[in-house]
Residue, then its C-alpha position, 0 to 999 in steps of 0.5 A: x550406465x544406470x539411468x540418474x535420478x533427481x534423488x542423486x541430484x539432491x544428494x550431490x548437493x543441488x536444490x530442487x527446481x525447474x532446470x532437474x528435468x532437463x539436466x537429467x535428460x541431458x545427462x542420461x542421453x549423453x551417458x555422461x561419467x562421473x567427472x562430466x556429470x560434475x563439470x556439467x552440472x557446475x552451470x546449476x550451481x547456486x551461487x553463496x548465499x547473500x549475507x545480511x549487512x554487518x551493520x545497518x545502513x543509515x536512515x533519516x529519522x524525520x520524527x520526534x517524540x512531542x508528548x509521552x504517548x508518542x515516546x514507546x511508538x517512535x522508539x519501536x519505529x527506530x528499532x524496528x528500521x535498524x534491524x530492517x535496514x540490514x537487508x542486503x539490497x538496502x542502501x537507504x532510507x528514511x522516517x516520515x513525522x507520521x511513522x508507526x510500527x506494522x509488526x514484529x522488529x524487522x518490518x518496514x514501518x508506516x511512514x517508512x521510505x527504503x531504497x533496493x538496488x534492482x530489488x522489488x521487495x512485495x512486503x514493503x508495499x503489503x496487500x493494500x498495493x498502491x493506496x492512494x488519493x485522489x482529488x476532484x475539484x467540483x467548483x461552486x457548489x454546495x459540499x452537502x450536495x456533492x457528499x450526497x451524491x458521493x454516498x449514493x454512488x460509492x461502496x464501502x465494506x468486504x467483497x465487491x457490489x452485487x451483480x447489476x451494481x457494478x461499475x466497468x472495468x476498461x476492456x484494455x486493463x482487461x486485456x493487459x492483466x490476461x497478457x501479465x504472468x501475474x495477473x492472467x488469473x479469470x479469478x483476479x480478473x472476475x474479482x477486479x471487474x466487481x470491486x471496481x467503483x468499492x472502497x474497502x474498510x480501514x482507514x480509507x475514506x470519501x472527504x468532502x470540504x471546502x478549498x481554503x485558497x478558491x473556497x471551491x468544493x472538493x471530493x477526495x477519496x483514499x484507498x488501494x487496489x483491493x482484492x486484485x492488488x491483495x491477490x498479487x501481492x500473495x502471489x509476489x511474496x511467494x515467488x519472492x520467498x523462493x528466491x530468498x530462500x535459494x540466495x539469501x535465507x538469513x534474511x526476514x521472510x517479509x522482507x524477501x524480494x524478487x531480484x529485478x534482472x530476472x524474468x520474474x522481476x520484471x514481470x512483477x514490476x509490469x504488474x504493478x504498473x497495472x494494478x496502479x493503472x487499475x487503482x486509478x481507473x477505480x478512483x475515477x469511476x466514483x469521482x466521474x460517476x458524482x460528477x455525472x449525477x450532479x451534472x458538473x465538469x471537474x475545474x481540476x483533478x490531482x491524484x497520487x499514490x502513497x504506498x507503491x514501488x518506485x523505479x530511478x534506473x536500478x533504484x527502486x524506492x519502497x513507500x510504505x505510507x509516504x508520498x512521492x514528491x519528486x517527478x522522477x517518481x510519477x512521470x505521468x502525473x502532473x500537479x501537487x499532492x495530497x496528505x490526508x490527516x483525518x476526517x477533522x482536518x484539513x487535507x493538505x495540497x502540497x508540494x517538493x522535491x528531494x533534499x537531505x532529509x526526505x529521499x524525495x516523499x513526504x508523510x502520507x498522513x497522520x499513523x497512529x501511537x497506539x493499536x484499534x484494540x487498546x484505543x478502544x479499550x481507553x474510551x470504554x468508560x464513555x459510549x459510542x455516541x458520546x465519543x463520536x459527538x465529541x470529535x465530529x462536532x460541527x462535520x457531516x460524518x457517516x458510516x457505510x455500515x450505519x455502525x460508528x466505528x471510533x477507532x477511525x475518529x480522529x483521536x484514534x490517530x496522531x497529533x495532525x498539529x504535530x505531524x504539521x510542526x515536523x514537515x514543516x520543522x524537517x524541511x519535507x514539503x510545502x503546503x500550497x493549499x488546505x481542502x477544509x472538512x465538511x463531511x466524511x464517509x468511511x466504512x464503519x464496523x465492518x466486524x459487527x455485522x460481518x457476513x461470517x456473523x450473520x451466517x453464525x447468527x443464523x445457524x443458532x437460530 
């Protein structure tokens, strides 16, 4: 009997992958006919591929256009959650007052909730994995003073700090990412050691203002897991891709998922919990680090996430840009949450449970109506300067990079009183307490003088 190869495997119909090798050695070990071949190989068959949804399923659309900016970007959030929610894994969702679009039609939004069942999609929760908020509550102490300390210690822009600058990743999370499928990778690893203590660019911020209920000084800070939860999310949409590939290759690429049962899935899933675990850990060490300069116990701490994978049983809830209010979310976080809406306002301590309209989240903020490009294309008739003295009057606001970066200033982003009106209209949470703004620190134009920049600008030279 001739010796058969993967060639006569692919051509009998079978897909490539790991199980070849073995069923090739198997077959030519056991010197198997033809009709044994085909009985045998029936095991390795791929199941029919999974079709799209006929329809859409329904979604709550929790927004409304309130001004004529707002009308083109509501209409393209809707448009672009029908075409999502033909995904065969989806059976819900829903739209927060601040949603916007983040790409083609087809892509989750910002402000977007979607329930899988037993399905972890990597591209509803994008590179920025598990942006989130955290508040510690300073007590009476001067706000200036504690955005001092702040900007002494944190880190904003690309890449992580310097060697001698760093700040210590815990040797447990170390020695739980090296026991992950996903993350036992020197490279992540090295790289989530330096980009502990960094904040990134964006729209993720330092806040520092005054408690409207108590009059205490509080510090927020806002933002992701960084290199390492970008580095996963890489890794995921690949392996997720694989998979849609083989079950369901209708289905948009980003919007690929791993299904949970399997090996993968579940590893996947423990990843996540990491990189939050990780997040967390990188919240803290600035919040404890300021504490430590000034010498001060924290009165109190919340902290939740606004752009993570939740699980209920075989649900799992995808917020892009939505905060979870129902415990069964965050079992281990105790407390209200935060909405941020920008550097001018106040950020929002609130509560809430699930009801009809909110599948058990809020906003996360205040999304934008229009792209950085064209907002900055609208102010070019003014300069820089009298842009940022208009809309920060009256706050201590500072940019990293010492380079104002006005498509982060306050009309670069929705109505905060509209976003307000809607929770409040839509049922979607209660605001408990409001952290009033005295100062704010973010990146600032992180492209002007870009790393890349100063190696071109050399060259020339």
């Amino acid at each position: 009997m001739n010796t058969i190869t993967g060639n006569e495997l692919i051509a009998l119909g079978y897909r490539p992958g790991k199980w070849f090798a073995g069923a090739l050695e198997y077959i030519n070990e056991n010197q198997l006919d033809e009709n044994q071949i085909s009985e045998y190989l029936e095991q390795f068959k791929s199941p029919e591929p999974i079709p799209l949804h006929a329809e859409a399923k329904d979604f709550i659309i929790n927004i409304r256009a309130e001004h004529e900016n707002e009308v083109d970007n509501v209409e393209k959030v809707i448009n672009t959650m029908k075409v999502l929610m033909k995904t065969p894994t989806l059976i819900d969702g829903a739209i927060m007052p601040d949603a916007c679009p983040t790409g083609p039609e087809g892509y989750i939004p910002v402000g977007g909730v979607v329930v899988a069942k037993n399905a972890i999609h990597p591209g509803f929760h994008s590179a920025d994995i598990c942006c989130s908020v955290m508040l510690t509550d300073f007590g009476k102490v001067e706000p200036k003073e504690v955005l001092d300390a702040a900007h002494s210690i944190t880190h904003f822009g690309y890449g992580g700090r310097p060697r001698g600058e760093q700040m210590e990743m815990s040797q447990e999370l170390m020695d739980a990412f090296r026991e992950n499928e996903f993350l036992n990778d020197e490279k992540l690893i090295s790289i989530a050691r330096s980009h502990m203590g960094t904040q990134g660019d964006g729209n993720h911020f330092l806040f520092v203002g005054i408690s409207k209920n108590t009059g205490n000084t509080m510090l927020v800070t806002h933002h992701g897991s960084r290199a390492p939860g970008a580095m996963l999310y890489d890794k995921g949409m690949k392996v997720a891709n694989r998979f849609r590939q083989e079950i369901s290759p209708e289905t948009l690429r980003e919007n690929a998922w791993i299904p949970f049962e399997t090996e993968e899935g579940k590893s996947y899933w423990e990843a996540l919990q990491l990189i939050r675990n990780w997040t967390k850990e990188n919240h803290e060490s600035i919040h404890n680090a300021t504490l430590e300069k000034l010498n001060i116990e924290k009165q109190n701490r919340y902290w939740n996430e606004h752009n993570f994978v939740f699980r209920d049983g075989d649900l799992f809830y995808h917020a892009k840009g939505a905060t979870p209010l129902d415990d069964k979310f965050l079992p281990d976080i105790t407390g209200p949450r935060l909405i941020p809406l920008n550097m001018a306002e106040p950020v929002l301590i609130v509560q809430g449970t699930t009801n009809e309209r909110n599948l058990g989240f809020a906003p996360h903020g205040a999304g934008r109506n229009f792209s950085r490009t064209f907002h900055k294309k609208s102010l070019a008739h003014k300069t820089i300067e009298e842009v940022f003295e208009e809309e920060t009057k009256g706050l201590d606001i500072r940019f990293f990079t010492n380079d104002i970066d006005i498509s982060e200033l306050p009309t670069a982003y929705k109505s905060a009183k509209n976003v307000r009106a809607q929770i409040e209209e839509y049922g979607l949470c209660e605001v408990l307490d409001e952290v009033m703004p005295y100062g704010c620190i973010m990146a600032g134009d992180v492209q002007k003088n870009a790393p890349w920049k100063k190696k071109k600008k050399f060259r020339k030279a």
